[in-house]
Structure formats: structure tokens, C-alpha cells
C-alpha positions in Angstrom: 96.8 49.3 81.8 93.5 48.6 80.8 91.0 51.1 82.5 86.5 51.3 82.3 85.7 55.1 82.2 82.9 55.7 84.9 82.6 58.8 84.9 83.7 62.6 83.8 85.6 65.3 86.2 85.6 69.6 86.0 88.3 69.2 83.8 86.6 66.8 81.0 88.4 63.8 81.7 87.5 60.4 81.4 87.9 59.0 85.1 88.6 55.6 86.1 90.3 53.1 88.5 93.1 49.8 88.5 94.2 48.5 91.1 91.6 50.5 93.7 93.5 54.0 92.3 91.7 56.8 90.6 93.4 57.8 87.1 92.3 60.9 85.1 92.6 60.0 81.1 91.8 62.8 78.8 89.7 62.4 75.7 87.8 59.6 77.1 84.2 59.1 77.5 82.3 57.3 80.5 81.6 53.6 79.0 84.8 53.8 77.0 87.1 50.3 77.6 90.5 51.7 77.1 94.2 51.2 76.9 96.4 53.6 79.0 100.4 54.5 79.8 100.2 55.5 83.3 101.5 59.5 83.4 102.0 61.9 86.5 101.0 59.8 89.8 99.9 61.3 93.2 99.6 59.3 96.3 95.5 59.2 95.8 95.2 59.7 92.1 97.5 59.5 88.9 97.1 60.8 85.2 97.0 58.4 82.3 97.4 59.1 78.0 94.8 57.5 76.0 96.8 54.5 73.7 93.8 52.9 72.3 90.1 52.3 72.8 89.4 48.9 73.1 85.7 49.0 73.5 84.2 52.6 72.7 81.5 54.2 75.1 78.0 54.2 72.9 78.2 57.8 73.6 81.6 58.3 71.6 81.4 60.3 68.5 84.3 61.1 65.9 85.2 64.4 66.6 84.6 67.3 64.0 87.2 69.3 65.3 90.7 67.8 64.0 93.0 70.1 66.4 90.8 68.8 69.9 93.7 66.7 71.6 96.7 69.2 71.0 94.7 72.5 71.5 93.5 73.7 74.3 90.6 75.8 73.2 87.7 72.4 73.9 88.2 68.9 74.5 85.0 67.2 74.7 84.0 66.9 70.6 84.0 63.5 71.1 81.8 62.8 73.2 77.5 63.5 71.7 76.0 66.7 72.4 72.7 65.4 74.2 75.5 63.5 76.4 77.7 66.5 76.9 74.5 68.0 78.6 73.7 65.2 80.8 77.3 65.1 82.2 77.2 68.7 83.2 74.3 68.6 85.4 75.9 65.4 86.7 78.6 67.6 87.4 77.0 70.1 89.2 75.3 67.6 91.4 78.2 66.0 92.5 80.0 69.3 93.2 77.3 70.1 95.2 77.3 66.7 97.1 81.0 66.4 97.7 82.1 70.2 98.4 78.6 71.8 99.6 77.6 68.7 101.6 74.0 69.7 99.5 72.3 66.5 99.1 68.3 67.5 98.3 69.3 70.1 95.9 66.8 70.2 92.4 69.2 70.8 89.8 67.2 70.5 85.9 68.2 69.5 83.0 71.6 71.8 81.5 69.8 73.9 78.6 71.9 73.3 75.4 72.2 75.1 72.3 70.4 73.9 69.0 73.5 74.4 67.3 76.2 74.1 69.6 79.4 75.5 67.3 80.5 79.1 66.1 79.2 80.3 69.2 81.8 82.4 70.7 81.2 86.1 70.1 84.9 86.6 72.1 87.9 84.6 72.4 91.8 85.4 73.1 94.6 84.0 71.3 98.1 84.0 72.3 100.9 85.5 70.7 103.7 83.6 70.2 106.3 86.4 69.0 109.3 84.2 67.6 107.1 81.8 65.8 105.2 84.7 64.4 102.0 82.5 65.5 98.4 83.5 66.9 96.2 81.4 68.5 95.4 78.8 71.7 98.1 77.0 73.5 98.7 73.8 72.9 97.3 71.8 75.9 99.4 71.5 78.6 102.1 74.0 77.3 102.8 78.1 76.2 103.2 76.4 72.9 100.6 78.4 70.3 99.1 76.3 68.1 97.9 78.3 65.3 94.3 77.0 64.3 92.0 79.0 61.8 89.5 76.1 61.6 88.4 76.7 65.1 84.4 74.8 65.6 83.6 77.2 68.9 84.5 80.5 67.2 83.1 82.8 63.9 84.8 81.2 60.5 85.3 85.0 59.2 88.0 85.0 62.0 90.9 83.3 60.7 91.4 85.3 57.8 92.1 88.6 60.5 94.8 86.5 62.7 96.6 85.2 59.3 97.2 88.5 57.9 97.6 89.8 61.9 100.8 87.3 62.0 102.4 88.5 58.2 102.1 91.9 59.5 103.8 90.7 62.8 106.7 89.4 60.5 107.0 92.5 58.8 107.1 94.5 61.8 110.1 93.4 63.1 111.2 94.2 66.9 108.1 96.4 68.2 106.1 92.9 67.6 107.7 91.4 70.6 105.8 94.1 72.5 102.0 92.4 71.6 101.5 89.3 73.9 97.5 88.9 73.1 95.1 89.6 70.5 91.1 89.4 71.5 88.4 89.1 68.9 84.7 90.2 69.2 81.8 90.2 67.0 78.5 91.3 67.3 75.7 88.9 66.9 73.0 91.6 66.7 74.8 93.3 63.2 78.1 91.0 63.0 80.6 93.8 62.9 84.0 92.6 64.4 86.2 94.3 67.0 89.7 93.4 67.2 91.6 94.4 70.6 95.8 94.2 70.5 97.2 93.4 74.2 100.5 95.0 75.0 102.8 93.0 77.5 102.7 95.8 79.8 101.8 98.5 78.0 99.1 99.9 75.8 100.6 99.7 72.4 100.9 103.5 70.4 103.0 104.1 67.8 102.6 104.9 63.7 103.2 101.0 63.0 100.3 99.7 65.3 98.0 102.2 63.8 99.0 102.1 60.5 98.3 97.9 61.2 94.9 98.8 62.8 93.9 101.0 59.6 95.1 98.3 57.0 93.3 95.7 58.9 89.2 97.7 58.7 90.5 98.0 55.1 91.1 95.0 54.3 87.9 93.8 57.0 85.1 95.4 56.1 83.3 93.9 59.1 86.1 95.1 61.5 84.5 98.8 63.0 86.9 99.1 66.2 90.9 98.0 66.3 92.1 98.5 70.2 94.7 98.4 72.1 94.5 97.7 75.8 97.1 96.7 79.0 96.6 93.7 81.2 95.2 97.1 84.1 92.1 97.5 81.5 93.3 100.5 80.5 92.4 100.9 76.7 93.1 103.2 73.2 90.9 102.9 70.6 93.9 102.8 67.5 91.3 103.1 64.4 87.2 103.0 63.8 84.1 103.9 66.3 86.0 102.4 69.8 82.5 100.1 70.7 81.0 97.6 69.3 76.8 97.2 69.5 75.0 94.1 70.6 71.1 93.5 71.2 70.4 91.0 74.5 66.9 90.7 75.9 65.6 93.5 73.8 67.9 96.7 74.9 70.9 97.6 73.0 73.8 97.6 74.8 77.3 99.4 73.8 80.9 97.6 74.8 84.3 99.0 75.0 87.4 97.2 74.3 87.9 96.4 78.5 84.4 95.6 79.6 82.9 92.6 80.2 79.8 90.5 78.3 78.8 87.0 78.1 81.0 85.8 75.3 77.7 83.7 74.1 74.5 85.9 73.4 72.8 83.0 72.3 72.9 81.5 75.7 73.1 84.5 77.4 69.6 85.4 76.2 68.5 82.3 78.4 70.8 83.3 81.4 68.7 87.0 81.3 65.5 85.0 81.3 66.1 82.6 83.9 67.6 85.8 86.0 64.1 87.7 85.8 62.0 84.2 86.3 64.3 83.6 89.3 64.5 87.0 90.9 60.9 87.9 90.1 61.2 92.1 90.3 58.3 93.7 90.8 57.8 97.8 90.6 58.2 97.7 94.6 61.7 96.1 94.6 64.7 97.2 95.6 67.8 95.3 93.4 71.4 95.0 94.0 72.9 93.8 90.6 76.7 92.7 92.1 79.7 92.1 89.1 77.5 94.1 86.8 79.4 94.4 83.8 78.0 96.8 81.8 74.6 96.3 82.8 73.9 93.1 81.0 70.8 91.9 83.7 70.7 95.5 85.8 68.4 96.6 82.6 66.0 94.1 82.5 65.4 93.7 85.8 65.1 97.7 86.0 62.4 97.8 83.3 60.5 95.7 86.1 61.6 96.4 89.5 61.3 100.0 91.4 65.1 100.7 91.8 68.5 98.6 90.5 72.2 99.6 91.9 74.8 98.1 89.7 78.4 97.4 91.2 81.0 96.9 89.4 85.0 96.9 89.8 85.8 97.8 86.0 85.4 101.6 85.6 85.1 100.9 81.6 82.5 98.3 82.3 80.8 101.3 84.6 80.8 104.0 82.2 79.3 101.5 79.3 76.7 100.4 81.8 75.8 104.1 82.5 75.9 104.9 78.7 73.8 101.9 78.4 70.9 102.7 80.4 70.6 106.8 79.1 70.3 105.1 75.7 68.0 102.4 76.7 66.0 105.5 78.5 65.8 103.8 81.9 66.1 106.0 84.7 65.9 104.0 87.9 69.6 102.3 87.7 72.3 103.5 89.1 76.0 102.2 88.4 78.3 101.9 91.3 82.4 102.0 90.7 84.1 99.8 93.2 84.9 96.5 95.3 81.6 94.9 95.8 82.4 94.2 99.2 83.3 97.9 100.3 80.5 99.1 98.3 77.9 97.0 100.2 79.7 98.1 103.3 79.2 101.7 102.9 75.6 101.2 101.0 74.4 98.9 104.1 73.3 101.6 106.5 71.4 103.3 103.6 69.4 100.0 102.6 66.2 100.0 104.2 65.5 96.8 102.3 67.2 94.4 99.8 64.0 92.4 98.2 66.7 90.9 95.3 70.4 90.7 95.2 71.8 89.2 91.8 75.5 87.8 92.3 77.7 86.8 89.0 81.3 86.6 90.5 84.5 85.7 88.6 85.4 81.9 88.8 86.7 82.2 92.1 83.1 82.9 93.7 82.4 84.7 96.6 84.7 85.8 99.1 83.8 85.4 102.8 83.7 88.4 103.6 81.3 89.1 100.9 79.2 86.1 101.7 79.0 88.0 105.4 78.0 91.4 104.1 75.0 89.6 102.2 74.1 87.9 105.7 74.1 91.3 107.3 71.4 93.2 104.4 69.2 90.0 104.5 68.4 90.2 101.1 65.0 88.3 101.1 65.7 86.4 97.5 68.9 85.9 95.5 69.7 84.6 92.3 73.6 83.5 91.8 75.1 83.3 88.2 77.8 81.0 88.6 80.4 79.4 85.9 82.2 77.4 88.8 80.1 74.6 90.1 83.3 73.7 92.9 82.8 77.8 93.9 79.0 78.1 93.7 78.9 74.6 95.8 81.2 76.1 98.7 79.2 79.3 98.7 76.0 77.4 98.9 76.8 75.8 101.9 77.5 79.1 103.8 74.4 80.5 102.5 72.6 77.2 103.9 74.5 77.5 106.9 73.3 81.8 107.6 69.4 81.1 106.9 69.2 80.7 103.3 67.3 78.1 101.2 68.5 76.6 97.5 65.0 76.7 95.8 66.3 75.7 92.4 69.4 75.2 90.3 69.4 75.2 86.2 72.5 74.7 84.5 73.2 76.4 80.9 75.7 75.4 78.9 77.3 78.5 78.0 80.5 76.3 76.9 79.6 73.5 74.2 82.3 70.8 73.9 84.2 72.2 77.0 83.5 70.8 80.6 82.7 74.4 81.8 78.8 74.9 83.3 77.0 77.8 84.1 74.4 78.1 86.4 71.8 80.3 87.8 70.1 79.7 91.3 67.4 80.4 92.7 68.1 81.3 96.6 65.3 82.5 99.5 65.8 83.2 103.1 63.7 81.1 105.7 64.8 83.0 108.7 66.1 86.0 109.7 
């Protein structure tokens, strides 16, 4: 089939129609003229593989990344940068459209990065144990394809997961137990902390620690080698157990389970449009929800009159707390628990919420959350969201329960994948 690609969906594929049916056709670009094979069909919709490009969009580029259509790590290197920006907020619009029923919505420009590769300061790779091989499935598949030319994370990495898998080898059965290995670096002093999933269990033993030690001597850069459980639950196996980064001028110290942005580029412009949004001011009462470990609660406590950080990660908690005592700012406090039965209990207390700050998981918010915020009547928000189909359908109920979207600005967080993030700007008209 022959096929014009109009357009782009959440995923990053080319979309298209023949015959008056929708097809999805990965590594396409909107312009491209293309030859298909017709794949996986639905009554409304069907997949296609890319044969040829007959005609390419103006907008294609050859990609710089030679792994992009077998790995699943990014898949939009071929289409330009300034492009990949534009088809973001176009993106976010439509989610907005189609699943919030949000038509009036300003949504700006998608802030990009001047130099959109090497940005990761975190990624996981898979473990494939009877292959011996680390690194992202192969898309579509549990299949690991081991790259160590990767464009979105730090070059110094590959040389840590190629030793990583001739120490596997050498291990013999006990390397069956590791199922995930996490890398993080430090963009404020570029030290390196490596983190070893067990299947099910924290991994202990003198082979993984004898690995961990042989790896920071080998690594000079590598200060902390982990081990943690897929229940958060970690054991620091060799070196100082955090590693130190520098975001919007505090210094903030993370543990192998807790949560951070995994670009501090970009996540310096998240912070910033976070305190131009929420506008704290020494009178203001803050509810930071999804915390972390205190990534925007610090910032906008050095403004506002009193912050409450929740967050469901205990590890996340006690770096938050660590964070602010060494930062030297009093007026947080840190919260362990379900943000929903945390605002439940804290409700009664709140004589006031002048800012709540939401920055859920992909899924969004859950309606029951969403009702809790309706019942403090907090009188601005601002939602972080990295979900545009979540953020739309949570919106909407705001909309519906008194709320006004002032203001949406995506930031690309994700160059050369179809993910978003955005932060919104939300007031409340009535009570």
C-alpha cells in the first residue's frame, strides 16, 4: 500500500489512511510518501512496516543513532529536532481536544534543549541472563539488544555494562538472580552510581560485592554500587550509598530508590516554570504532592511561608528530609504516605491551601484524589505532567469542579522520543 503521513501519535508513529482506514507506521514522518505491508489490523485502525519511502517528508533527517528501529530506547532520530518540538505541542493540543474536550486551551511553544543528546542522567537496562547481555529491549520484544553507542545516554557508560556482562559470565548461576541494572550520574560533579536489581530479592553475597568493589576500581567515577528489590528496598554493596546533584541552586542528595528528573538540564526549566506558575509568596501555604525527594518543595520553600511534601517512597522521604537540614530550610515538612490519605487526614487541619503542586506517575490522578483537591479548594495549582492523554482527562474534571487552565508549556524532557512534559498553570474561578 502506498500511504501520505499526516500526522504523528503518543507513540511516535507516522499516521496515515487507505482506503478511509487509519494505519500506524513507525519510523515515518508527517509529509513522508511511503510504501507499506499492512501488519496487525483492528476493526478502526491497523499497523503497517515501513518498505520504502517513496517521497521523503522535508522534515526527514538521516538518523545519527544506527540501533533506532530495532531498540526501543528512542525512535524519533529521524525526524529534525526543531520539528520534533513542534509535533509535541501538537500533541498536547490534540490530547487536550480529543480526551479533555479543552478546545480554548493556550499551550506554548515545547522548550527544547540546545543540545538534545547525552542527556539522560538515569536509565535502566535489561538483563538478559542466558545471553549474558545488558541493555534495552529490542522493540516490540524481551529481546536485549545490547547497545554501548546509546545518543540519549552518558558515552562513559558503556564501558561499565561491558565489563558488568564478562563478570556476569564469570559468575555463573547467582547471575540469573540480577534482572536490571540502573545507571546514574551526576551532572553537578559527574560521579556515576550504579544500582544491581535483584529479581525478587536484594542481591548480598561475597560475589556481588566483590563485583561492586572491582567495578569503583576499575571506574574511578563510580562512588556508589547498589543493590535494590522491585519494593524499593535498597543495600548500598560498596562506596558513599548517594550520589550529589545541584538543581536550581540547592544541593540535593539521592539514594539508590528515590526518585529525580532523569534530565537536570531540563529539569532546571521544569523548577522555574513551577515557581513562575505557582507564584509563592512568604504568606503561602504549599502542598508539594509526589515529592520525591524534594526536587520543587525547596525552591518554592525558600519563597513561600510553609511547604508539606508527600510522598509514597519512604527513601525518597528521608532524602527529602536530609535535603532540606542541609540546604538549611526550616519551613518544609516531608509527609510519608498515599497522597490521597494524607490529604484526607491533613484536610481538617488546612485553614487554607494558596498552592498545591501535583507531579503524578504516568497514570495521573486518581478520582478520588482529583475530589480531595475539590474539597481544600486550593486557590492556584500547578500540574507537572509527563502524560498529555492523563493530564487531558484530569483537566476536564478540574474544568468541570470550578477550575480554570490559565496556561500550558510543554518541555521536552525526552529528545527523540514522543514523550512530553508539561507544567500548567491552573486557578479556581468559583468556589
Amino acid at each position: 500500500m502506498q500511504i501520505e503521513i499526516t500526522g504523528l501519535n503518543h507513540s511516535g508513529e507516522g499516521v496515515g489512511r487507505y482506503e478511509g482506514k487509519v494505519y500506524f507506521v513507525p519510523f515515518t514522518v508527517p509529509g513522508d510518501l511511503v510504501e507499506v505491508e499492512p501488519g496487525k489490523q483492528a476493526r478502526r485502525f491497523g499497523y503497517a512496516r515501513l518498505k520504502e519511502v517513496i517521497r521523503p517528508s522535508p522534515d526527514r533527517v538521516t538518523p545519527l543513532c544506527e540501533h533506532m528501529e530495532r531498540c526501543g530506547g528512542s525512535n524519533l532520530h529521524h525526524i529534525s529536532y526543531p520539528v520534533q518540538l513542534k509535533l509535541k505541542r501538537k500533541l498536547v493540543n490534540d490530547a487536550l481536544q480529543r480526551i479533555g474536550n479543552l478546545r480554548d486551551v493556550r499551550v506554548l511553544p515545547t522548550i527544547g534543549m540546545k543540545n538534545p543528546y547525552h542527556y539522560r542522567n538515569k536509565a535502566v537496562f535489561h538483563v538478559q541472563t542466558d545471553l549474558f547481555a545488558i541493555g534495552f529491549y529490542q522493540t516490540g520484544s524481551h529481546t536485549v539488544i545490547p547497545v554501548r553507542d546509546c545518543l540519549i545516554v552518558p558515552p562513559e557508560w558503556g564501558e561499565i555494562l561491558t565489563f558488568l556482562e564478562t563478570s556476569l559470565r564469570e559468575l555463573g548461576p547467582s547471575a540469573n538472580d540480577l534482572s536490571q541494572v540502573t545507571l546514574r550520574q551526576s551532572h553537578h560533579n559527574r560521579e556515576i552510581m550504579l544500582v544491581l536489581s535483584g529479581r525478587n530479592k536484594v542481591l548480598r553475597g561475597p560475589e556481588w560485592d566483590g563485583i561492586a568493589r572491582e567495578i569503583r576500581r576499575r571506574f574511578q567515577q563510580v562512588s556508589t554500587v547498589a543493590s535494590s528489590n522491585r519494593f524499593d528496598e535498597a543495600r548500598v554493596l560498596s562506596g558513599k550509598g548517594v550520589l550529589i546533584e545541584r538543581l536550581a541552586g540547592f544541593e540535593f542528595a539521592i539514594s539508590p530508590a528515590a526518585f529525580f528528573q532523569v534530565n537536570t538540564v531540563m529539569a532546571e526549566v521544569l523548577v522555574q516554570k513551577v515557581m513562575e506558575y505557582g507564584m509563592p509568596t512568604a504568606g503561602d501555604t504549599v502542598i508539594d504532592a509526589y515529592c520525591g525527594i524534594g526536587t520543587f518543595s525547596m525552591p518554592l520553600a525558600a519563597k513561600a511561608g510553609k511547604v508539606i511534601g508527600i510522598e509514597q517512597n519512604p527513601a525518597a522521604v528521608k532524602d527529602a528530609r536530609r535535603n532540606a537540614a542541609s540546604n538549611e530550610i526550616n519551613n518544609v515538612e516531608f509527609i510519608s504516605g498515599d497522597f490521597e490519605k494524607v490529604l484526607t487526614q491533613l484536610a481538617p487541619s488546612l485553614k487554607g491551601v494558596d498552592l498545591l503542586v501535583v507531579d503524578p506517575p504516568r497514570k495521573g490522578l486518581t478520582a478520588a484524589i482529583l475530589q480531595s483537591i475539590v474539597k481544600i479548594k486550593p486557590h492556584r495549582m500547578v500540574y507537572v505532567s509527563c502524560n498529555p492523554g492523563t493530564l487531558a482527562r484530569d483537566l476536564s474534571s478540574l474544568v468541570t469542579n470550578g477550575y480554570k487552565i490559565n496556561e500550558v508549556q510543554p518541555v521536552d524532557m525526552f529528545p527523540h522520543t514522543a514523550h512530553v512534559e508539561c507544567v500548567v498553570l491552573i486557578t479556581r474561578v468559583k468556589d
